[in-house]
mmCIF file of the C-alpha atoms, coordinates in Angstrom:
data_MODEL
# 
_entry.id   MODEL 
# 
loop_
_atom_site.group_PDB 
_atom_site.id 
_atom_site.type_symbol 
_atom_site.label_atom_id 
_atom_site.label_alt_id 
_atom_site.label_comp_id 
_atom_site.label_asym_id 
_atom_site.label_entity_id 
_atom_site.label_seq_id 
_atom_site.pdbx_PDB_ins_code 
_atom_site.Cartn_x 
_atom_site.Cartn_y 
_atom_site.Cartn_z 
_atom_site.occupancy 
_atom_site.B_iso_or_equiv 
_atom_site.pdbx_formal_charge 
_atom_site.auth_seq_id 
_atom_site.auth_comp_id 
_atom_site.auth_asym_id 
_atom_site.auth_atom_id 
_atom_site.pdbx_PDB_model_num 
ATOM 1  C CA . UNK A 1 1  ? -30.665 22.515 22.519 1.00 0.00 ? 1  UNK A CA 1 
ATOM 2  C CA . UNK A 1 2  ? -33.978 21.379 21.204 1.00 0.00 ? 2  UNK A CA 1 
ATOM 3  C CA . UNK A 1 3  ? -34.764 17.497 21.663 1.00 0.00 ? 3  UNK A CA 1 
ATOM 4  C CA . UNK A 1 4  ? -37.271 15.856 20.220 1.00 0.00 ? 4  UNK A CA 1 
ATOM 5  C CA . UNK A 1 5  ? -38.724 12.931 22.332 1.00 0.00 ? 5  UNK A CA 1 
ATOM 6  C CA . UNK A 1 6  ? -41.844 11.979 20.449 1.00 0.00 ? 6  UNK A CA 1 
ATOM 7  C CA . UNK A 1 7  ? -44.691 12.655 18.078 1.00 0.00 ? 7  UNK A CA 1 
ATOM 8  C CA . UNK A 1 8  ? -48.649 13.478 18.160 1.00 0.00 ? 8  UNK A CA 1 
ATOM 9  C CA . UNK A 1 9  ? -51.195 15.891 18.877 1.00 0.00 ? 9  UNK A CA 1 
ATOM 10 C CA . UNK A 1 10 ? -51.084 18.480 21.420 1.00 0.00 ? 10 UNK A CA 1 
ATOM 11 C CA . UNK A 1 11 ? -53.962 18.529 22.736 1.00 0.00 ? 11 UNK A CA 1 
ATOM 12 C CA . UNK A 1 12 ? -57.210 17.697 21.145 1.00 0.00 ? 12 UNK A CA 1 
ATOM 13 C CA . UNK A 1 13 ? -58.825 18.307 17.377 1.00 0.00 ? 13 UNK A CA 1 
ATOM 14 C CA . UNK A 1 14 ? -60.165 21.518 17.464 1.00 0.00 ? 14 UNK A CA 1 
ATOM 15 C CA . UNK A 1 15 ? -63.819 21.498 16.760 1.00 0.00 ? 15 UNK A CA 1 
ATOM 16 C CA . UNK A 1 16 ? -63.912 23.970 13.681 1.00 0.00 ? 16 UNK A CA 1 
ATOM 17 C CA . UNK A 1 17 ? -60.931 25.404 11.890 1.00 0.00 ? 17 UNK A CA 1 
ATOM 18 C CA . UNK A 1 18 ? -57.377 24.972 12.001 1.00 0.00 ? 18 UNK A CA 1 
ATOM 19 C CA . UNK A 1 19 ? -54.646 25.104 15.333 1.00 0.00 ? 19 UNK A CA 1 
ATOM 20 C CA . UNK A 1 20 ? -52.372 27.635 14.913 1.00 0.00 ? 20 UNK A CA 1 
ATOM 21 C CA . UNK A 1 21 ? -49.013 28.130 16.813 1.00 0.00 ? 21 UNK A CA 1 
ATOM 22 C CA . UNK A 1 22 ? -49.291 25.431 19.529 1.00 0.00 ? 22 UNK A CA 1 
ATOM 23 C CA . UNK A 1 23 ? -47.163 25.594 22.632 1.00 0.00 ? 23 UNK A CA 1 
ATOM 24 C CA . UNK A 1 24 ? -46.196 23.178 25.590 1.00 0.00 ? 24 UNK A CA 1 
ATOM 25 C CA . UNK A 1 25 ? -45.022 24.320 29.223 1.00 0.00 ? 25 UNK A CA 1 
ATOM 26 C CA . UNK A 1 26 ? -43.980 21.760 31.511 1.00 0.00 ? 26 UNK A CA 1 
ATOM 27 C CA . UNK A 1 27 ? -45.064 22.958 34.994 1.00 0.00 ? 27 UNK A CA 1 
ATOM 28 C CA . UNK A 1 28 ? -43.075 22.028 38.293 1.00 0.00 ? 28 UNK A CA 1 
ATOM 29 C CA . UNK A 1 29 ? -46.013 19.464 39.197 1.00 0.00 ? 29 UNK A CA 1 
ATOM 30 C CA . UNK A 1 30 ? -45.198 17.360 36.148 1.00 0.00 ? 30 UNK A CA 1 
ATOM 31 C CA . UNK A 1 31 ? -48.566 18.848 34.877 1.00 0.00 ? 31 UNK A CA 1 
ATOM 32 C CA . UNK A 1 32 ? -47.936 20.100 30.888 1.00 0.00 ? 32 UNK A CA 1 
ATOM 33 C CA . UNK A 1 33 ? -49.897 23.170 29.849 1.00 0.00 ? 33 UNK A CA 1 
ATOM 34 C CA . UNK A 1 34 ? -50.999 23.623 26.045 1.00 0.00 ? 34 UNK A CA 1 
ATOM 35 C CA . UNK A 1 35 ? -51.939 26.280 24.318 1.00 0.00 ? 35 UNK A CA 1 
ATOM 36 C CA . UNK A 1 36 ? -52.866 27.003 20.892 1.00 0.00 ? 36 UNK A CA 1 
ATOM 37 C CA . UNK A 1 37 ? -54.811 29.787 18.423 1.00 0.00 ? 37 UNK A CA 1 
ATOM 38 C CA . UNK A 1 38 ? -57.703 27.846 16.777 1.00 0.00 ? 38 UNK A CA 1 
ATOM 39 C CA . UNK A 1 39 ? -59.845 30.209 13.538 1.00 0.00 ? 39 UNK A CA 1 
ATOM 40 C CA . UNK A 1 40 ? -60.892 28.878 10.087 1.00 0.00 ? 40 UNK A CA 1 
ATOM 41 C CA . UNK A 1 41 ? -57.711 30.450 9.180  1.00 0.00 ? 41 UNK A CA 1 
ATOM 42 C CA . UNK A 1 42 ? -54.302 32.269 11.064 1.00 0.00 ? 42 UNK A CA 1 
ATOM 43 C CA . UNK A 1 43 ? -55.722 35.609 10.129 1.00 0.00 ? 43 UNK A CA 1 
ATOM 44 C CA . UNK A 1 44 ? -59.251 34.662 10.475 1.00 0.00 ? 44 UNK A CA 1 
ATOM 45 C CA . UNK A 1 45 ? -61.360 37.392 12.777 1.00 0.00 ? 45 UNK A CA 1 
ATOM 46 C CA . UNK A 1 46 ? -62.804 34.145 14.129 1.00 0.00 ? 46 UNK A CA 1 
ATOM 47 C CA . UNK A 1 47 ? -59.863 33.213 15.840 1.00 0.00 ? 47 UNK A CA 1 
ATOM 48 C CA . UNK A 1 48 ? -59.633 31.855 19.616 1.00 0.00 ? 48 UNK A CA 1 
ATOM 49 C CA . UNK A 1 49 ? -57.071 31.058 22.084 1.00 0.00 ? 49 UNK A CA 1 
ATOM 50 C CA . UNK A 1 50 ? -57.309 27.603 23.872 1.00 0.00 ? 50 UNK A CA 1 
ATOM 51 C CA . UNK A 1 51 ? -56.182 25.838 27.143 1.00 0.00 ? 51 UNK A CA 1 
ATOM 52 C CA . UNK A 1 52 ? -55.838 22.407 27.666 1.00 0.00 ? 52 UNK A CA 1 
ATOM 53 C CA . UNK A 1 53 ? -53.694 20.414 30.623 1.00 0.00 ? 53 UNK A CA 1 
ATOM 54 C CA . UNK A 1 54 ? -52.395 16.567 30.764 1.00 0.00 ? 54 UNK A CA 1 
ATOM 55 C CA . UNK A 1 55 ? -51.003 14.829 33.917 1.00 0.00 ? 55 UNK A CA 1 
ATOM 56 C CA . UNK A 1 56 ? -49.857 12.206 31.815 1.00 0.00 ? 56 UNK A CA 1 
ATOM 57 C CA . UNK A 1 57 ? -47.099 13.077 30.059 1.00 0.00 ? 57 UNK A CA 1 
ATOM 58 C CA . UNK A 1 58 ? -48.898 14.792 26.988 1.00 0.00 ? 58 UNK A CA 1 
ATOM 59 C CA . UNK A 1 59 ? -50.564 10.974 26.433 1.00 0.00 ? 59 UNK A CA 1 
ATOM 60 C CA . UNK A 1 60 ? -54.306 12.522 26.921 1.00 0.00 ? 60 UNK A CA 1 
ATOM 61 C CA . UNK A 1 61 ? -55.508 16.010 27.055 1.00 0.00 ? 61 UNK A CA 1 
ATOM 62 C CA . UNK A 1 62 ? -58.279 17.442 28.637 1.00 0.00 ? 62 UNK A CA 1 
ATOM 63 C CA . UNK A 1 63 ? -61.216 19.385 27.108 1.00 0.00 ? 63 UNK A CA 1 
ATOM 64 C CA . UNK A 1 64 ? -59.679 22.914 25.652 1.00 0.00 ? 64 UNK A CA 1 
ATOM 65 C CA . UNK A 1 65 ? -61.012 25.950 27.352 1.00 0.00 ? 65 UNK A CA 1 
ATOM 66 C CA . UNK A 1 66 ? -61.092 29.630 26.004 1.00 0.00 ? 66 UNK A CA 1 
ATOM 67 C CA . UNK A 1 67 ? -59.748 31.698 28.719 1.00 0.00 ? 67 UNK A CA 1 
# 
């Protein structure tokens, strides 16, 4: 069963475009994982994948990288 626990961003604005199809992962540290497809649109040849981690809960991200 899905539970939702809270609201807000994950991760931070992308720069350019729109984020596409974010996703969480808790890890066993505590650590949560994000990921998300950022491109001026979903179909958009531009598009990128992004990485970003928090060790706070989701409360602050850290800078997304593009693996």
């Amino acid at each position: 069963m899905l539970k939702i626990v809270d609201t807000g961003l994950v991760g931070p604005m992308p720069t350019s475009g729109g984020a596409y199809m974010p996703a969480v992962t808790p890890l066993p540290s505590g650590e949560l994982i994000g990921t998300r497809f950022v491109a001026s649109t979903l179909v958009a040849p531009d598009g990128r994948f992004e990485v970003f981690r928090s060790d706070d809960g989701g409360h602050t991200w850290t800078d997304p990288i593009t693996p």
